[in-house]
C-alpha positions in Angstrom: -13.7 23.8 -22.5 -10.4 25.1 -23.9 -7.7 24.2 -21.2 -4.2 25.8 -20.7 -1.4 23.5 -18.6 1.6 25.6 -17.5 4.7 23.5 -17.0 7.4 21.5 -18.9 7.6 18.5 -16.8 6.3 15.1 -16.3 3.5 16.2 -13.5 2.2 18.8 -17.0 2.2 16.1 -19.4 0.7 13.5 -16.5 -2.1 16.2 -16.6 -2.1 16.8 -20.0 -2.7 13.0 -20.5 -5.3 13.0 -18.1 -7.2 16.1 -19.2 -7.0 14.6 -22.7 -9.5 12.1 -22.0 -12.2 14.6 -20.3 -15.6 14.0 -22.6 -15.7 18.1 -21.3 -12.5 19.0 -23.4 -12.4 20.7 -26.7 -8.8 21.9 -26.9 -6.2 21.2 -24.9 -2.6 23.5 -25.1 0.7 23.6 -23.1 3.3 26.4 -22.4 5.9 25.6 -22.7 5.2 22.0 -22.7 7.8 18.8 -23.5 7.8 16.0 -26.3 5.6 14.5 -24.2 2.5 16.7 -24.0 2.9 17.1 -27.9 1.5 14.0 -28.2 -2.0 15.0 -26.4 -1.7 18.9 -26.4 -0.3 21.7 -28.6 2.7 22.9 -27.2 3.1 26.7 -27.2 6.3 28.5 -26.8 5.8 30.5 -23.5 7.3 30.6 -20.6 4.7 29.4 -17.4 6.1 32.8 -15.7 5.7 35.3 -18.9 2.3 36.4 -17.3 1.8 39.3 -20.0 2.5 36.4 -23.0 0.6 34.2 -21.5 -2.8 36.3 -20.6 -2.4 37.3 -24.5 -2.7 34.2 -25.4 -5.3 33.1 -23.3 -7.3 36.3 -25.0 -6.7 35.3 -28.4 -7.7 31.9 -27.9 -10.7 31.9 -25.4 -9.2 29.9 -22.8 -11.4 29.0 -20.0 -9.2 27.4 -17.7 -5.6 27.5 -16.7 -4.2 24.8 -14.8 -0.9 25.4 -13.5 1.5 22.7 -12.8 5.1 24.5 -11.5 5.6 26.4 -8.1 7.6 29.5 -9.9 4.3 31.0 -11.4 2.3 30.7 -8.1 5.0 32.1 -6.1 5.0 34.6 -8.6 1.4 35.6 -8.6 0.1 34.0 -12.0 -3.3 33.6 -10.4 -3.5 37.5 -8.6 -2.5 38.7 -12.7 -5.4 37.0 -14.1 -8.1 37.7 -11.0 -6.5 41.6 -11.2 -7.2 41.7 -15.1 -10.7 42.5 -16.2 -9.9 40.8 -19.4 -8.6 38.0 -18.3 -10.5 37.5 -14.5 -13.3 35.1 -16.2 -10.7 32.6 -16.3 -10.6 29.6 -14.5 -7.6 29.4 -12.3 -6.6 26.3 -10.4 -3.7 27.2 -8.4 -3.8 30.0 -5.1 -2.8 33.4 -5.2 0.3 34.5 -3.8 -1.2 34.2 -0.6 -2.2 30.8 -0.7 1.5 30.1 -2.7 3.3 31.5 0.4 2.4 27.9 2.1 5.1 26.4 -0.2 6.9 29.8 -1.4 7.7 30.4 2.1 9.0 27.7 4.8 9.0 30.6 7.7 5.8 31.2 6.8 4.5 27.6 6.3 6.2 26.7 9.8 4.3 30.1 11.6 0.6 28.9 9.9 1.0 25.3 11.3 1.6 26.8 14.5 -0.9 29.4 14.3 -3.3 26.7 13.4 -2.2 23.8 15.7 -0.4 21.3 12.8 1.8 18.9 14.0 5.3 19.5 12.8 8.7 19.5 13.9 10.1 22.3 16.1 12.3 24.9 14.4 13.8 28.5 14.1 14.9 30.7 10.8 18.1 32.4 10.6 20.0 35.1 8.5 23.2 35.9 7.3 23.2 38.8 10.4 21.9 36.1 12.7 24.2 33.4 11.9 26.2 33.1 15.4 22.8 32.8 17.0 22.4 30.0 14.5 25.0 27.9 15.4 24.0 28.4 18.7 21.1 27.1 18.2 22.5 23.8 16.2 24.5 23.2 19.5 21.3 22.7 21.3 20.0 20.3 18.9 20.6 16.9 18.9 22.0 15.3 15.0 21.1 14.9 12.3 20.3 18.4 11.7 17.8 19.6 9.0 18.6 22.7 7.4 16.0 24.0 5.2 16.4 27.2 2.5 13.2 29.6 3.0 12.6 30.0 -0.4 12.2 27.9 -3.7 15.5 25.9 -4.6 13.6 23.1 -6.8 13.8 20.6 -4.3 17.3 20.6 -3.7 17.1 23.0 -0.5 16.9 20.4 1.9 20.0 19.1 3.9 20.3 16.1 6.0 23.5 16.4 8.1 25.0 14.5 10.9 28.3 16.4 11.9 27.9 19.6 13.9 30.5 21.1 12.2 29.4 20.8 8.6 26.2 21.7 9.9 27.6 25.2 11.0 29.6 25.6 7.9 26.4 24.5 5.3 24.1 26.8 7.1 26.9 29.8 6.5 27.3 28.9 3.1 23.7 28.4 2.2 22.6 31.9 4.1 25.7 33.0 1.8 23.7 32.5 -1.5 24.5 29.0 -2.3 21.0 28.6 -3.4 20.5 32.4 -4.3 17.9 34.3 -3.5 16.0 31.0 -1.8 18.6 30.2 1.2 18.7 34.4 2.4 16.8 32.5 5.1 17.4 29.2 6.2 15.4 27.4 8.9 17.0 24.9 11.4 14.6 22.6 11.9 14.1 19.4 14.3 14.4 16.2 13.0 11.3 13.5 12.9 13.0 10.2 12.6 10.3 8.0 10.4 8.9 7.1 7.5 7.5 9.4 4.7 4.4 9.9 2.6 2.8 12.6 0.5 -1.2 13.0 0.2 -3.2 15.3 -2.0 -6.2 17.7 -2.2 -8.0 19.8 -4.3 -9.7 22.3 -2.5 -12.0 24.9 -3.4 -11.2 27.1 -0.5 -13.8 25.6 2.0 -14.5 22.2 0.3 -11.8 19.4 -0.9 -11.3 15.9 -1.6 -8.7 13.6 -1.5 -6.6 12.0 -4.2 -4.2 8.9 -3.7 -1.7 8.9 -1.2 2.0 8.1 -2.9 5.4 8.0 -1.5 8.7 9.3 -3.3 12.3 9.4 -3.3 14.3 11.8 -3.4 17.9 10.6 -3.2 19.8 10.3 -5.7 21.3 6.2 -4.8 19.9 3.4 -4.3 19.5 2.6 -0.3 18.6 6.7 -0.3 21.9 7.9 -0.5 23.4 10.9 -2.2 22.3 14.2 -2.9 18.6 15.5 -3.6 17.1 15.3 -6.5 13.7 16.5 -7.8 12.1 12.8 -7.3 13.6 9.4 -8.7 10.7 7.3 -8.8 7.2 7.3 -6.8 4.6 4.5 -5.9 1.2 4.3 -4.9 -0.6 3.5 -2.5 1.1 3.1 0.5 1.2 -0.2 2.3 1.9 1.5 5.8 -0.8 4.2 5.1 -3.9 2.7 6.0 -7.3 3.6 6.7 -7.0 4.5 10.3 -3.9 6.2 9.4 -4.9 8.1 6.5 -8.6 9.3 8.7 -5.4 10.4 11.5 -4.4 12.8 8.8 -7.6 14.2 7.6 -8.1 15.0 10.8 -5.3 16.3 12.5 -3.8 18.1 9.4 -5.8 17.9 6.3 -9.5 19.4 7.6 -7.1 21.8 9.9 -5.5 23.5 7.1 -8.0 23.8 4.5 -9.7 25.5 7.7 -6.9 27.6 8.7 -6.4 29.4 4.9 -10.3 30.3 6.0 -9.6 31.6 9.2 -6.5 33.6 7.3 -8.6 34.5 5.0 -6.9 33.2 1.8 -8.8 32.3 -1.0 -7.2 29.1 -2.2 -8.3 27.5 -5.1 -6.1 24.4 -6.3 -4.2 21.8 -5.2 -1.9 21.2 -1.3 0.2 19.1 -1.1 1.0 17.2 2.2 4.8 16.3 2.8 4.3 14.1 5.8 6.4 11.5 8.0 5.1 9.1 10.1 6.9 9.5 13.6 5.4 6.6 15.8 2.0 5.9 14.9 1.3 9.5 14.3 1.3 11.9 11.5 3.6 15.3 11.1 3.7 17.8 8.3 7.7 18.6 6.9 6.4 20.8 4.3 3.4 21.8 2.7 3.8 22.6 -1.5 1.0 24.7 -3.3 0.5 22.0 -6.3 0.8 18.7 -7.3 4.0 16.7 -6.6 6.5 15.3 -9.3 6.8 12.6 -10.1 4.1 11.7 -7.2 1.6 13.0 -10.2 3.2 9.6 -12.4 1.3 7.2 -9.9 -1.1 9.4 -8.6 -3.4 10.6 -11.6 -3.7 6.8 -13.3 -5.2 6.0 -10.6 -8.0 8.6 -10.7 -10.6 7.1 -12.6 -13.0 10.3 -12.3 -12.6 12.9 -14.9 -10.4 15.7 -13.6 -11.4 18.4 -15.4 -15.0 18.0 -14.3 -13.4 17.9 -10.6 -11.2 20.8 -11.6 -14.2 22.8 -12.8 -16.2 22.7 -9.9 -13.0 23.4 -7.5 -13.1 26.5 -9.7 -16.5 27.4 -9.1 -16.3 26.5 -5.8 -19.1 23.4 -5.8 -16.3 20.9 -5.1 -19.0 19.2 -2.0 -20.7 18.0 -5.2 -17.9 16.4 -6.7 -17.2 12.3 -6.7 -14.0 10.8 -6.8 -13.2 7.1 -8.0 -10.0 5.9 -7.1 -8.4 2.6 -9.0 -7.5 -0.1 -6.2 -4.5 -0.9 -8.4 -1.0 -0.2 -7.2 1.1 2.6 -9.5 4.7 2.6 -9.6 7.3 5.0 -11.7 10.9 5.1 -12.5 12.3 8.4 -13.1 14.8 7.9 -16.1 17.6 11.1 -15.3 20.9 12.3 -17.1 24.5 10.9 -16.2 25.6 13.6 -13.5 22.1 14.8 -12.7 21.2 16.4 -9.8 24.9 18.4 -10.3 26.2 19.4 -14.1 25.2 17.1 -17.1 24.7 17.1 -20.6 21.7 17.9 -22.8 20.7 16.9 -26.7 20.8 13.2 -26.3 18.5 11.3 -28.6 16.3 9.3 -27.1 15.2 5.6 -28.4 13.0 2.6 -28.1 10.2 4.7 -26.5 7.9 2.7 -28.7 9.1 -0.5 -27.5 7.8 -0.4 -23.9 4.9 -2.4 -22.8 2.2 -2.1 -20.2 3.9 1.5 -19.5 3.2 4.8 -19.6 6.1 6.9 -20.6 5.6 10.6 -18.8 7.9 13.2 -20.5 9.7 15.7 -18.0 12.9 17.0 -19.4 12.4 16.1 -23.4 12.0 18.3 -26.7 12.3 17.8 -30.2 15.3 18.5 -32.2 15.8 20.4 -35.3 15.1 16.7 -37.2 11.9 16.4 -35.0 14.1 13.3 -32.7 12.6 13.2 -29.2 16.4 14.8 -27.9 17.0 15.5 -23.6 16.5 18.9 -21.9 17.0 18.2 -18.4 18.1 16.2 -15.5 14.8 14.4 -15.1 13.8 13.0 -18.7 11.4 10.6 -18.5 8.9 8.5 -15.7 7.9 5.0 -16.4 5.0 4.8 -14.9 3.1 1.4 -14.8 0.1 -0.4 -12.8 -0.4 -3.9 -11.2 -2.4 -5.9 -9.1 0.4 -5.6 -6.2 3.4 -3.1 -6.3 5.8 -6.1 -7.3 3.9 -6.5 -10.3 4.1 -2.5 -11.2 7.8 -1.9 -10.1 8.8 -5.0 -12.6 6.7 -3.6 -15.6 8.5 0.1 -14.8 12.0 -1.3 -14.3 11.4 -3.5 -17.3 11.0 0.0 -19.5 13.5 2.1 -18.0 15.7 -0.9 -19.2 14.4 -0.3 -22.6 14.7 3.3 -23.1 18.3 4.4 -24.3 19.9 7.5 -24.3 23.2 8.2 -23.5 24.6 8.3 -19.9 21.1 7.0 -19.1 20.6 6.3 -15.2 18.0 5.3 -12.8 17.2 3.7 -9.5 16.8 0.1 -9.0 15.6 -0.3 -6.0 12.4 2.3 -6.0 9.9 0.4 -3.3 12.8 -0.7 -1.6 11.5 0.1 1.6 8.0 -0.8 1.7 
């Protein structure tokens, strides 16, 4: 199979490495792709949301599947241009429509289908720039911290966490007054679940799915989760706390519930959910559903797949995913993410990157990296690199990745020390 990855960051190149491998594979691209992917992929210079580009390509070089990594191309429709073009509607697509994208595109709408279809969540209420007074109204009656969520797609910054009623009032005014653009036109006020949090995967086929590791990230940019938001600072899996009582508490209550309810809504979803979830005593709530994999969840998540994904992938696509088998490796995964002095506000791009070829018993996953005009491995984004690592315990995999992310050097380099902190 010839196999197209959409994306630039380290969940693409995770795939990318993973696909690589697949005794079904006989030509594997990316677009746009990092330094990273070049190393198991050809890189092509397209944008993952230049849809016209991109299906000419796909033409040109008989594609027969298109995996798509980012949320900005499903939100967008990617999948609805391909299934809409008779040229290109032989393609394999894993990723939903627009309909199925509206689970993570939307948080009004994500909040209204686990309602509709009886998923445990926190309370909450959207708002508008014309509804604002009845918004801070309705912060009165909550109790702090608040949650303030933008509506749209803010690449995972949208969230805020904020304990004074007062900067509560003035954040939601100020994010319903474009501080995140088009995302935060609505903003939903949401209750607070005071736990501890997990993500857990599917792929799904629309009716059938299966289940891949469970990880846990974190977000923050400081140690002890303080600071800002940030795309993701490191990930680990599995999680200690999610066990298999646990975990069969969530395939039932919200997993089987909401591959059911895009059924009942009649959306054809083909791809993979991702579960945001928080564990609120003993039981399981949803704080966000996303229409793909999670980064840098993907980092610890994928190693430990020992199936072949494409296979998997394949027969998501031709919806025969009850015949699939998936082998998970007992060891733990652990990554570091490696991010740019300044990052998640203003930094600096164009460092050169060194000693990548020094670390050991690591995987180096490549999220905001390209080449410069002297073919260096330079910086391109906040998020540069993931050390992702595996060990018989977590101790053993956090030492291997903080041990590389030591090694690695770029300028204004920074990471988290203290990733599995809290497990």
């Amino acid at each position: 199979m010839k196999v197209l990855i959409l994306g630039s960051g380290g969940r693409e190149h995770t795939l990318a490495w993973k696909i690589s491998q697949s005794d079904k594979l006989t030509k594997l691209y990316a677009a746009p792709g990092n330094a990273g992917t070049a190393e198991v992929a050809q890189n092509i210079s397209i944008s993952a949301t230049d849809f016209k580009k991109l299906g000419q390509f796909v033409q040109e070089e008989g594609i027969d599947m298109l995996i798509v990594g980012p949320e900005a191309p499903l939100v967008e429709g990617v999948a609805d241009y391909f299934a809409e073009n008779e040229s290109l509607s032989h393609v394999k697509v894993i990723g939903p429509k627009k309909a199925g994208a509206l689970l993570e595109g939307s948080k009004d709408y994500s909040k209204k289908f686990m309602m509709r279809h009886n998923i445990p969540a926190g309370a909450s209420k959207t708002f508008t720039l014309e509804t604002l007074d009845s918004g801070f109204a309705f912060l009165e009656m909550q109790k702090p911290p608040y949650v303030l969520k933008a509506d749209g797609l803010a690449a995972g910054k949208g969230v805020l966490i904020i304990n004074s009623l007062e900067e509560a009032k003035a954040s939601l005014k100020e994010m319903l007054s474009g501080q995140f653009g088009e995302a935060s036109k609505s903003v939903l006020v949401e209750q607070f679940l005071d736990g501890i949090e997990l993500s857990v995967f599917v792929i799904t086929d629309g009716k059938n799915y299966v289940t891949l590791p469970e990880a846990k990230d974190y977000k923050r940019i400081g140690e002890g989760d303080t600071g800002l938001n940030t795309g993701g600072m490191g990930a680990v899996s599995p999680v200690p706390f999610a066990d298999e009582a646990f975990m069969e508490e969530i395939d039932k209550t919200i997993v089987k519930p909401t591959i059911e309810g895009l059924t009942k809504d009649g959306i054809d979803y083909v791809g993979f959910i991702f579960f945001g979830l928080i564990k609120v005593d003993g039981k399981p709530y949803v704080i966000e559903y996303n229409a793909r994999m999670g980064d840098p969840e993907t980092e610890v998540v994928i190693p430990r797949v020992k199936s072949d994904l494409l296979e998997v992938l394949d027969l998501a696509a031709q919806g025969r995913l009850d015949e699939a088998k998936i082998e998970i490796d007992e060891d733990f995964a652990s990554t570091v993410m490696l991010v740019s002095g300044g990052y998640p506000e203003a930094y600096q791009k164009g460092k050169k990157i060194t000693e990548i070829d020094q670390v050991q018993d690591v995987i180096p996953f490549h999220a905001g990296t390209t080449f410069s005009e002297l073919g260096e491995v330079i910086t391109s984004g906040g998020r540069v690199i993931a050390m992702t690592a595996k060990g018989k315990d977590m101790n053993e995999a956090l030492q291997k990745s903080f041990a590389a992310a030591e090694t690695v050097k770029f300028d204004q380099k920074y990471f988290r020390k203290d990733i599995g902190f809290d497990l």
